[in-house]
N, C-alpha and C positions, 0 to 999 in steps of 0.2 A: 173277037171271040170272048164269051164270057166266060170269066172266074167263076170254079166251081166252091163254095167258102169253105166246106168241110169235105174230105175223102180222106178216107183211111181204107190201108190195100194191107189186107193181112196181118193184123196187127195183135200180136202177145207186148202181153207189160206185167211184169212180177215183179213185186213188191222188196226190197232187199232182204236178204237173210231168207227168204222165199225160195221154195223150188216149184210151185207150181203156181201158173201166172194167173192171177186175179182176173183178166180178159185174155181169151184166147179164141185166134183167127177170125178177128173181129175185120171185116169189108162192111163200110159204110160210105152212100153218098147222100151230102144235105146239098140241095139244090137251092140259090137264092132268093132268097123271101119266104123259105117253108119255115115252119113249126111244126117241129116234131117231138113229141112223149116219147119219155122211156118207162118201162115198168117193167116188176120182177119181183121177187122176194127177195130178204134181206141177202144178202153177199153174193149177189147174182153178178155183180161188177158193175153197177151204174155209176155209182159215183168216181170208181179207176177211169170208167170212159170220158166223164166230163172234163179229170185229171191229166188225162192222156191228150185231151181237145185241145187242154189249154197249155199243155207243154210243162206242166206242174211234174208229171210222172214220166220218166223217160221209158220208152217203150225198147221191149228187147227183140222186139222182130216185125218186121213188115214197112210201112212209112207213113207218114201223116203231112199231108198238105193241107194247109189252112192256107184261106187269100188266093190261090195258087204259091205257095212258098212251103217249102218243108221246114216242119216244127223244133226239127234238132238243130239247124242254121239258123233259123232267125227266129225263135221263141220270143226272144227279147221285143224287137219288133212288131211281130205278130200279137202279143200281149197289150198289146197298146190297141189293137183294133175290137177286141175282146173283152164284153162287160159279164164278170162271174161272180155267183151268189151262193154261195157255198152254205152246208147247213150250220156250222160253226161259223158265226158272223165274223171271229179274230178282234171282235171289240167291246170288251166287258163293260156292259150296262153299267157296272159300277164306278168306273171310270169318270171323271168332271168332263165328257167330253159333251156341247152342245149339238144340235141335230145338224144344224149350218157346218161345223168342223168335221163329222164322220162324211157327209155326204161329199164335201171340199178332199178329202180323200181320195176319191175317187180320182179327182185330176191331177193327181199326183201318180197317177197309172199312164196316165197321158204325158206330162211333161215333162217326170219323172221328179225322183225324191229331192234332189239338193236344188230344183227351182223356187222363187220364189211364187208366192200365190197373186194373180195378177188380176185387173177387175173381170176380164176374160173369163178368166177361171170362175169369180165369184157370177159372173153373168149367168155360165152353162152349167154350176151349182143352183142359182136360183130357176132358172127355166125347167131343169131337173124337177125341183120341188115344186112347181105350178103345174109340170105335167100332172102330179100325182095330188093335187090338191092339198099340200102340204107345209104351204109356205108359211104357216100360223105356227108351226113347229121347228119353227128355225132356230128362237134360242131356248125350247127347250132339251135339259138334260137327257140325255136316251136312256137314263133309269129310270126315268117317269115316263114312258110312251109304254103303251097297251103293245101288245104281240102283233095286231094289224099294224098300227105306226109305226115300230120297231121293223120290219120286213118292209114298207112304203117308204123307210129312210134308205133301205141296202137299196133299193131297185132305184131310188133316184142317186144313189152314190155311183154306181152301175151306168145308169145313163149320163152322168157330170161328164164320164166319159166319153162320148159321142161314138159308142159302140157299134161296128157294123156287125157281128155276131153275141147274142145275149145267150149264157149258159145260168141254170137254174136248176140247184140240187134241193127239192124237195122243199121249195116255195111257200106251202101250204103248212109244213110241218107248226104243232101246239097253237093253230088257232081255230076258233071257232066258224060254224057254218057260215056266220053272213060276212066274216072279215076273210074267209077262202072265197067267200064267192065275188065279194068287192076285190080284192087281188087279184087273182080270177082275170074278174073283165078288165083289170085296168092292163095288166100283162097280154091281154090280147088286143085292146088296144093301141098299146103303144109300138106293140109288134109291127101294125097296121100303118101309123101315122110316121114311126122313122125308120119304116122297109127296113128293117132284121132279120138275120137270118135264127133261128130261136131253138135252143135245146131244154128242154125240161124235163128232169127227173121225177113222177110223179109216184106218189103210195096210194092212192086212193084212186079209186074208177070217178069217185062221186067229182071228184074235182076234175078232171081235165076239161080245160079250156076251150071251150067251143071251135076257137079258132084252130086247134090241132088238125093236122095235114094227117099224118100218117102218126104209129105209134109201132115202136118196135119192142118186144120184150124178151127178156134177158134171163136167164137159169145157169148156173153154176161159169161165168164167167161169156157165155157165146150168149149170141143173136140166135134165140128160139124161130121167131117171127118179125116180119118187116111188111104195114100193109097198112091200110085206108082202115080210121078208126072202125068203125061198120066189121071189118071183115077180122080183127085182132080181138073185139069185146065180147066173143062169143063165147061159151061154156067149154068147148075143146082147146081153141087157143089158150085161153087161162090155164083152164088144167095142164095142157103142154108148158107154160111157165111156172107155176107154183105148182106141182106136181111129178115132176120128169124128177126122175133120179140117177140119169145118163150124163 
C-alpha cells in the first residue's frame, strides 16, 4: 500500500499568546509526486500551513501524517525527509559564509548537527550544485550572489538533503522576471527528475510553475478552494480568496 506523503485531518494551529488560530479546519491530501500552489492574500495562513507540514508549529487540533507517521511523534525524523525554504533564508548575506558551506548545511538536516562532514556529504552537496548549474559558485561569498543565485544556493542546500517532500515559501519573492522564470523551470524540473512530492507558496499568478497539479487558495486562515489550476484561476475563485470577508 502506498504512503500518502502529506494529510492533514482537521487541523487548527494558533500561534502562542494567540486566541484565534492562524489555520483553522484545515483537511488536506498531497498525493505522491503532485505539486501543488498555494495562494491568498497576506495572513490568509500559508506560510502557518508550510510551518504546520513541517512540524515547526505544533498544531492545536486535528492530526498531521507526513510519510505515513504523525508529525508530533516523529518530527524529528520526519524532518530529515523534508527539504524547506522558507522566505527568511536564517543565513545573513553578510556573514563569511562560502556558497559550498550554506549548501553543506543542508546535510546537516540529514545527519544531524554534531556529525562530521563526510566526502558523502560533500558529493550530494556537489550533485546539489550541478543540479542547479551552479557549481562555479561554490567558493563564492553569498554576499556577492545576485537574488537568482542566492535562492539556487537555498534550493540546492534543500536538495544536499535528499528530500522526498520539497516545501517552498514564496520561492520567487524580490527577483526579477527572467530569474523567476529560470527558478521557475528549474523547480519544476527537479520535481520531475527526483519524484517529489512539492508544496509551494506562491504571490503571483504570473509565476506558477507550469508543472503545478492543483492549486488551493487560502482567506483568513481556511482552504477557500482546492482544484486543477484551469478551474482555481478564474475571476470568481480569486475574488472568493482576496475578496471574502467571512
Amino acid at each position: 500500500m502506498e504512503i500518502t506523503p502529506i494529510e492533514l485531518f482537521s487541523i487548527d494551529t494558533i500561534y502562542e499568546g494567540e486566541k484565534i488560530p492562524a489555520i483553522r479546519d484545515i483537511t488536506l491530501r498531497i498525493g505522491r509526486g503532485e505539486f501543488l500552489c498555494i495562494m491568498g492574500p497576506n495572513g490568509a495562513g500559508k506560510t502557518t500551513l508550510l510551518e504546520t507540514i513541517n512540524g515547526l508549529l505544533g498544531h492545536t487540533k486535528g492530526k498531521v501524517d507526513i510519510l505515513g507517521k504523525e508529525i508530533r511523534k516523529f518530527g524529528s525524523s520526519i524532518r530529515k525527509e523534508i527539504g524547506y525554504i522558507p522566505q527568511e533564508f536564517g543565513v545573513d548575506p553578510l556573514t563569511p559564509f562560502l556558497a559550498e558551506d550554506v549548501i553543506l548545511m543542508g546535510r546537516f538536516g540529514k545527519i544531524g548537527l554534531l556529525k562530521s562532514v563526510s566526502d558523502k556529504d560533500r558529493q550530494k552537496a556537489k550533485e546539489a550544485m550541478d543540479s542547479l548549474g551552479i557549481d562555479g559558485l561554490s567558493t563564492r561569498p553569498i554576499g556577492t550572489l545576485s537574488g537568482g543565485q542566492l535562492q539556487k544556493v537555498m534550493i540546492a542546500r534543500a536538495l544536499a538533503k535528499e528530500p522526498k517532500i520539497l516545501l517552498l515559501d514564496e520561492p520567487f519573492s524580490n527577483l526579477d522576471f527572467n530569474a523567476t522564470a529560470d527558478i521557475s523551470r528549474q523547480i519544476s524540473r527537479l520535481h520531475n527528475e527526483r519524484e517529489l512530492t512539492t508544496l509551494a507558496v506562491i504571490h503571483d499568478i504570473n509565476s506558477i510553475p507550469q508543472r503545478c497539479d492543483r492549486i488551493i487558495l487560502m482567506n483568513r486562515g481556511r482552504i477557500v478552494k482546492d482544484d486543477l489550476p484551469k478551474n482555481v484561476l478564474d475571476p470568481e475563485s480569486l475574488k472568493l480568496a482576496y475578496e471574502s470577508k467571512k
